[in-house]
Every structure is written in C-alpha cells, then in structure tokens.
C-alpha positions as CSV (number, residue, x, y, z in Angstrom):
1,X,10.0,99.6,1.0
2,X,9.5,101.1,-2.2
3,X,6.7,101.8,-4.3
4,X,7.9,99.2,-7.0
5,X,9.3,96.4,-4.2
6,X,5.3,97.1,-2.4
7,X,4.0,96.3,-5.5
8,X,5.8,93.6,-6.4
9,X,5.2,91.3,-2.9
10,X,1.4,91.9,-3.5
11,X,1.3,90.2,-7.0
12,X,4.0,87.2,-5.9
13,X,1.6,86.8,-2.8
14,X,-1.6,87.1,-5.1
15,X,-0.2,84.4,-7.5
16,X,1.2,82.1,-4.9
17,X,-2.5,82.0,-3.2
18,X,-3.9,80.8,-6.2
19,X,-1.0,78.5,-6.7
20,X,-1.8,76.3,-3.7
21,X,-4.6,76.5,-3.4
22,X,-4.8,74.6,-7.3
23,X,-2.1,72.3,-6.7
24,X,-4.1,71.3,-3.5
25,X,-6.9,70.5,-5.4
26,X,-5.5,68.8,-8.2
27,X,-3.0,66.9,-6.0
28,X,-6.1,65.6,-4.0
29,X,-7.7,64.3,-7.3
30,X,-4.5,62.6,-8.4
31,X,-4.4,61.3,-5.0
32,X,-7.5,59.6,-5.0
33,X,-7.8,59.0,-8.8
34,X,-4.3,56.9,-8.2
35,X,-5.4,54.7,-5.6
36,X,-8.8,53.5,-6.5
37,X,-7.7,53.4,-10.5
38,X,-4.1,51.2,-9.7
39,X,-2.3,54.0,-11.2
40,X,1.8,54.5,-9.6
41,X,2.4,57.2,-12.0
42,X,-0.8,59.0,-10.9
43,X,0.1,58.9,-7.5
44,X,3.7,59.7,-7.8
45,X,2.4,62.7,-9.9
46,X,0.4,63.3,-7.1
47,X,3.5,63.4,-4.9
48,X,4.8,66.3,-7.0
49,X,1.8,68.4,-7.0
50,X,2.3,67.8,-2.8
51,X,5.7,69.4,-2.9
52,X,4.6,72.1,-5.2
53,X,1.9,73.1,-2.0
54,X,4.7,72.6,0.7
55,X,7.4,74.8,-1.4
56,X,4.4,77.7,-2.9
57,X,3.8,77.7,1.2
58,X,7.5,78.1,2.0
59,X,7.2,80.8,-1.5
60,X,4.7,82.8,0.0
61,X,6.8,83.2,3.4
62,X,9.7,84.1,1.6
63,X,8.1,86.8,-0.6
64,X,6.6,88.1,2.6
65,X,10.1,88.3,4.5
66,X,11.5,89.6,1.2
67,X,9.6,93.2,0.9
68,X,10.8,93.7,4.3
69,X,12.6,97.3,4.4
70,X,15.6,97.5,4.8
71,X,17.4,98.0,8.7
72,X,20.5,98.4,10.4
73,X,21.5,94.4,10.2
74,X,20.5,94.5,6.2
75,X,21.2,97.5,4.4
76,X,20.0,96.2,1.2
77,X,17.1,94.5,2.4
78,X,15.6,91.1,2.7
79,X,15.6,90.2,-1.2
80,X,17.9,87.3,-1.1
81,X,15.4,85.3,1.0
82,X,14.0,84.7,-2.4
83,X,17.0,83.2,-3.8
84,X,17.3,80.7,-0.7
85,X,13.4,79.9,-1.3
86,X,14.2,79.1,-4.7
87,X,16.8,76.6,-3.4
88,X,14.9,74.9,-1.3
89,X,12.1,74.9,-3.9
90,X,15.0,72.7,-6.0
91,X,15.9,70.3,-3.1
92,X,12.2,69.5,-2.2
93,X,11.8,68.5,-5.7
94,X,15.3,66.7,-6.0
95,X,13.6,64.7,-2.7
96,X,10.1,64.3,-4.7
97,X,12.2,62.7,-7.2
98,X,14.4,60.5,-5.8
99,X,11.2,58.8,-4.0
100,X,9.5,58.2,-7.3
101,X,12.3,57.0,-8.9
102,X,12.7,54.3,-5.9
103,X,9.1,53.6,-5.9
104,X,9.1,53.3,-9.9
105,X,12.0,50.2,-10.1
106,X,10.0,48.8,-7.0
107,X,7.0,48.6,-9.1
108,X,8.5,47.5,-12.4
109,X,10.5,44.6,-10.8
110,X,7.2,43.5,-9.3
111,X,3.7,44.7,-11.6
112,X,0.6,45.9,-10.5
113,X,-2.9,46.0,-11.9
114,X,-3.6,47.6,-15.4
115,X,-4.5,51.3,-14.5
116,X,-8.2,51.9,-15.4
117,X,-9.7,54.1,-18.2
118,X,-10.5,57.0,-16.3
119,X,-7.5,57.8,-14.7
120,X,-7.0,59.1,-18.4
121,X,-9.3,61.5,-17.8
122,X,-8.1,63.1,-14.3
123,X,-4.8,63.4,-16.4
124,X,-6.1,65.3,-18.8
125,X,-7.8,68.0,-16.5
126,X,-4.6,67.9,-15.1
127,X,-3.1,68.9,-17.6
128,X,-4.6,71.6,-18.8
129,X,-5.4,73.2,-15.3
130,X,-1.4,73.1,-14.9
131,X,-0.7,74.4,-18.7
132,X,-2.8,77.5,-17.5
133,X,-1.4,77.6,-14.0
134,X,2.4,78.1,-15.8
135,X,1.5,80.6,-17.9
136,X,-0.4,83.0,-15.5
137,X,2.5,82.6,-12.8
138,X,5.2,82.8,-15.3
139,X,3.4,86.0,-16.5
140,X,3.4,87.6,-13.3
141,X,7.2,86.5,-12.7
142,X,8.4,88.2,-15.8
143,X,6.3,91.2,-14.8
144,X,7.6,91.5,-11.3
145,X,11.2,89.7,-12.5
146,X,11.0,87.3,-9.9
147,X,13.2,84.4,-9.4
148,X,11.0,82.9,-7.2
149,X,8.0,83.1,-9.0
150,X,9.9,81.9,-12.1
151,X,10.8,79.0,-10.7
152,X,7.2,78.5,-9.1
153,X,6.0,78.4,-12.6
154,X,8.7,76.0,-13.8
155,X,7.2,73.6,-10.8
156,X,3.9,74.3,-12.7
157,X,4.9,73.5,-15.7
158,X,7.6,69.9,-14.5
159,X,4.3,69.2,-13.1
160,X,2.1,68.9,-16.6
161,X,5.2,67.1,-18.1
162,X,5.0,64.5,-15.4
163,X,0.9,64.2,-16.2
164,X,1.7,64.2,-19.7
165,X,3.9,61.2,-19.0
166,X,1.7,59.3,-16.7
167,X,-0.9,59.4,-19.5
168,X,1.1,57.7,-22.0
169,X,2.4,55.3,-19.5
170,X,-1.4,54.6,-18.8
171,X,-2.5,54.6,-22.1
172,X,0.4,52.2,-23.4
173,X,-0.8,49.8,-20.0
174,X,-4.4,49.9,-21.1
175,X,-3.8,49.7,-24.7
176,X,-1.0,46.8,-24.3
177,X,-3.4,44.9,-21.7
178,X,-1.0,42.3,-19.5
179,X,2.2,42.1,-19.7
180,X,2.4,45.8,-20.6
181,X,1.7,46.9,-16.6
182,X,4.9,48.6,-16.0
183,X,4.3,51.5,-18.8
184,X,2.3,53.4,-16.1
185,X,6.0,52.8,-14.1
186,X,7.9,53.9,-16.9
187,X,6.4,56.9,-17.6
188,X,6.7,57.6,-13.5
189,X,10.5,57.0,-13.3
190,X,10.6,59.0,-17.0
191,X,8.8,62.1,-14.4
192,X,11.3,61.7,-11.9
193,X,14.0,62.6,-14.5
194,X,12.1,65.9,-15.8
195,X,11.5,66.9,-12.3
196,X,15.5,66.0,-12.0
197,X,16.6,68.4,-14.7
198,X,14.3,71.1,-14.0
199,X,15.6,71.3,-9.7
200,X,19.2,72.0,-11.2
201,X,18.1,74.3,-13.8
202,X,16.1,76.2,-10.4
203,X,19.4,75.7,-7.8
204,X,21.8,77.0,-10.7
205,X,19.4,80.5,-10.7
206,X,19.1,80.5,-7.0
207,X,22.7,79.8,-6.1
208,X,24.1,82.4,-9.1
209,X,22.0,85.0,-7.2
210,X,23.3,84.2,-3.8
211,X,26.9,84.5,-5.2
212,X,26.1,87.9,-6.6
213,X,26.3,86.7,-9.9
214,X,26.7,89.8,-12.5
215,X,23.1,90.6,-14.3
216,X,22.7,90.1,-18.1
217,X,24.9,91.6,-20.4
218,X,21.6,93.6,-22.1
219,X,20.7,95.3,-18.3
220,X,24.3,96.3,-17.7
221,X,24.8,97.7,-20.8
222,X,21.2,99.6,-21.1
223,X,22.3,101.0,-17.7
224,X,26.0,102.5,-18.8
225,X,24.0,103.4,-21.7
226,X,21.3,105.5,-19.1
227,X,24.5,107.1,-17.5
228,X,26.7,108.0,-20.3
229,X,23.8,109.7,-21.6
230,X,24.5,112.6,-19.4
231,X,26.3,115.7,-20.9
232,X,28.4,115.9,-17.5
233,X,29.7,112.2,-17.5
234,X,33.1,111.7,-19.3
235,X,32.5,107.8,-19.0
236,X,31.2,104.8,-16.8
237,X,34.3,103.1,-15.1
238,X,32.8,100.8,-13.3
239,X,29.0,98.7,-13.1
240,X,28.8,96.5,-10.7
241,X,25.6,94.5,-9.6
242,X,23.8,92.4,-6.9
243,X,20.5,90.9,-7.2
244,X,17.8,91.5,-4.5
245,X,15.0,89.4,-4.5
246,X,13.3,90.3,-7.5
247,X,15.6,94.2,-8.0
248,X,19.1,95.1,-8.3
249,X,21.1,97.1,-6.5
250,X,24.0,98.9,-8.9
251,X,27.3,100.2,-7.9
252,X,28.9,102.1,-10.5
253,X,31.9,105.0,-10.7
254,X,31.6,108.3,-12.7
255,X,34.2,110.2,-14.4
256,X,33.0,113.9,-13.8
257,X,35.2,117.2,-14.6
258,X,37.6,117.4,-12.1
259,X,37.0,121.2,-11.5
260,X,33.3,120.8,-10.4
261,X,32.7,121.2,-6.9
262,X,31.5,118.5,-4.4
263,X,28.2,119.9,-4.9
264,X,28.0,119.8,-8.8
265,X,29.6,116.4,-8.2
266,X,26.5,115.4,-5.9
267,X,23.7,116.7,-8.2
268,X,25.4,114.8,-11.0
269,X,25.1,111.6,-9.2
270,X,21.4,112.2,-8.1
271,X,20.5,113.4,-12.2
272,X,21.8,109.6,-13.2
273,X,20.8,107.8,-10.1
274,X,17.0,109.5,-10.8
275,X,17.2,108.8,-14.4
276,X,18.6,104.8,-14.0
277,X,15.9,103.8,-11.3
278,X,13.0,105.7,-13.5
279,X,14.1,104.2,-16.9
280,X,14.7,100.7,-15.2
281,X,11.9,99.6,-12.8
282,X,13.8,96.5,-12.0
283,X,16.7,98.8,-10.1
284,X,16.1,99.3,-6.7
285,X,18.9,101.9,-6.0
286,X,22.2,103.1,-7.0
287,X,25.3,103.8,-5.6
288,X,27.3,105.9,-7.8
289,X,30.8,107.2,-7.1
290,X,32.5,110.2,-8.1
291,X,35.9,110.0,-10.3
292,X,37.7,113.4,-10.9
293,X,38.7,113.7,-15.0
294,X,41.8,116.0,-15.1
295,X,42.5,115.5,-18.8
C-alpha cells in the first residue's frame, strides 16, 4: 500500500467512526422522540438515520478491504470495493425510502394524533448536528477524493433535509391543530422523495466507477499536460483511466525519438511516471508505453 492510499484509509476510517457513532445517537433520540411525541415523520426520519449506521458500518469494512495491497488475484488492488459500498449505500436508502413512503399513504388515509411541541425541538438539534456531520465528512472526502466518503456525506446531509421536512410537517400539524394531522405525513413521504433522488445521484457515481468510466476532463488534461512537459516526449497518444477506490490508475503511450535506446526509452517513462504521481496525489500509478517517432 502506498504512503498516500495508507493515509487515506486512516482518515475514511477516522470519519466513518464518528459517523456512526452520531447517527446512533441521534437515530435513538428521533426514535424515542417519535413514539412518545405521535410524530410518523420523526420516526421515519429516524429510520434513515438507522440505515445511515448499517451502511457507515458496511463503509467502514469497505475502506478497510479497500487499502488492501495489491496481490497476484488483483493487480490493481482492492479500490473498487469502494464503489460496490457506495452502491449498496444507494439501495439501502432506495429500501429506507420505499418503507416510508408506504408507511406515509398509510398514515394519511387514516390520521394520527397532532405531534407534540417538542418534537420541534429534537428536530432542530438534529439538524444542526447533521448540517456539521456533512460538512466535516464531505471535507475529508474531497481531501482523500473518496467516493465513498462522498456519498457518506450526501447520507448526512439527505438526512437534515428529511429533519428539515419533518419539522415543517410538524409545525404545519401543531399550528393547523385537527384536521391538519397528516402535515407531519406529508413532510415524511416529501423525505422519502429527497432520499429517492439522492440514492440515484450515489448508484450513478458508484456504477460509472465500476464501468471504468473516464476521469474528468480537467485531471486528464492536467496529466497530458504533466507529460508533454518533458523535453524528450514528442506527444501523448493515448490517456486512459480507471478509478481505484479513492486513486487512479493511468495508462497512457509516449511518442519518444525512435533512435533512443530501450534504456533511454525506460528512464523517459520513469522521469514522467515520477513526475505524474508527485504532481497528482490522487494517481496511484502509471503505466506508460513507449511509441518510436521516426519523423
């Protein structure tokens, strides 16, 4: 494993710690705050902040299969564990969804109690302590460039959106009085639908990975850039891609002079190699072929 890779799985494991162990807590005060306040959005906000626990569990495994080195049956290591994690990560919450969007029409078709006043209040802890959750994991994923992380913090923030909805839902039901019961259901089903959105946007990433999906437009051409810098490269024919976890590995060809020997030919590749992976700390290797320019 490499130094950047090493480094990487300690602050995705760090982060994903403190991730479940706050969504436990919250989810436990939703939980409760729920049931004894006659709050359906509550709890089914509550069922979210369960599946972020079960999936930041199933996160944590996969960042620790994913700095695996690599071995004989995977060459290029372990990274796209991550990207199967993240898919998961969007099923579990497609399944969260679909079950409080059942539970929601149940509910509206037959009204509960008004929710009491401070279930307002739970929400609004809630809130914040997910806010702040979001931004300190989504901080650590752009630091690391981690798809899994990223999508960890996008299951922080679907979860303040949802607590931002129960607590209009309950404020409309307490405000309104009877007849206006079902807002608290509303604003559950109107959750669902974020959560909805927010899966797909995490299965596109995950699956686009798994398919070997190109890198941004920027990278690749900061990389060719990196190449074509040295005086011995006539030009970059080729620069391919595959993401790893959170690296890429790069495949790219180099037109050399065709007179150089298979030695100069080697120490050219090794000189842009060095100078791609030390400019670019998201590149985990390079694999760089050797093109002979007879012009």
């Amino acid at each position: 494993m490499s130094n950047n890779s090493a480094k990487v799985s300690k602050v995705g494991i760090k982060t994903t710690i403190i991730g479940i162990v706050v969504s436990t807590l919250l989810a436990i005060i939703k939980l409760l705050g729920g049931i004894f306040g006659h709050s359906y959005a509550l709890i089914a906000d509550a069922i979210e902040s369960a599946t972020d626990i079960v999936t930041s569990s199933l996160l944590l495994v996969g960042l620790k299969w994913s700095a695996k080195p690599a071995d004989e049956n995977h060459p290029y290591g372990h990274g796209k564990i991550e990207a199967l994690v993240a898919l998961f990560i969007s099923l579990a919450l497609l399944t969260a969804a679909f079950f409080i969007v059942k539970e929601s029409i149940q509910h509206i078709q037959n009204p509960h109690k008004i929710p009491a006043p401070f279930t307002l209040l739970i929400l609004i802890f809630v809130i914040f302590g997910k806010e702040i959750m979001y931004r300190f994991v989504l901080k650590k994923a752009k630091q690391s460039n981690s798809e899994i992380l990223k999508a960890d913090a996008i299951h922080h923030r679907s979860d303040a959106i949802t607590s931002i909805a129960a607590f209009i839902g309950i404020f409309i039901a307490i405000i309104g009085g009877k007849g206006y019961e079902v807002a608290d259901d509303w604003a559950a089903l109107f959750a669902a639908l974020f959560i909805i959105y927010h899966a797909f946007g995490i299965g596109r990433s995950a699956v686009g990975e798994l398919l070997d999906e190109a890198m941004g437009v920027e990278l690749h051409d900061k990389i060719k850039t990196i190449a074509k810098k040295n005086p011995q490269v006539f030009k970059v024919e080729q620069c391919h891609s595959r993401k790893m976890g959170s690296f890429y590995q790069i495949d790219m060809h180099l037109w050399v002079n065709g007179k150089l020997t298979v030695e100069d030919g080697h120490e050219i590749a090794h000189e842009v190699k060095d100078k791609i992976i030390e400019s670019v700390p998201q590149i985990l290797n390079v694999h760089i072929h050797i093109e002979p320019n007879t012009n």
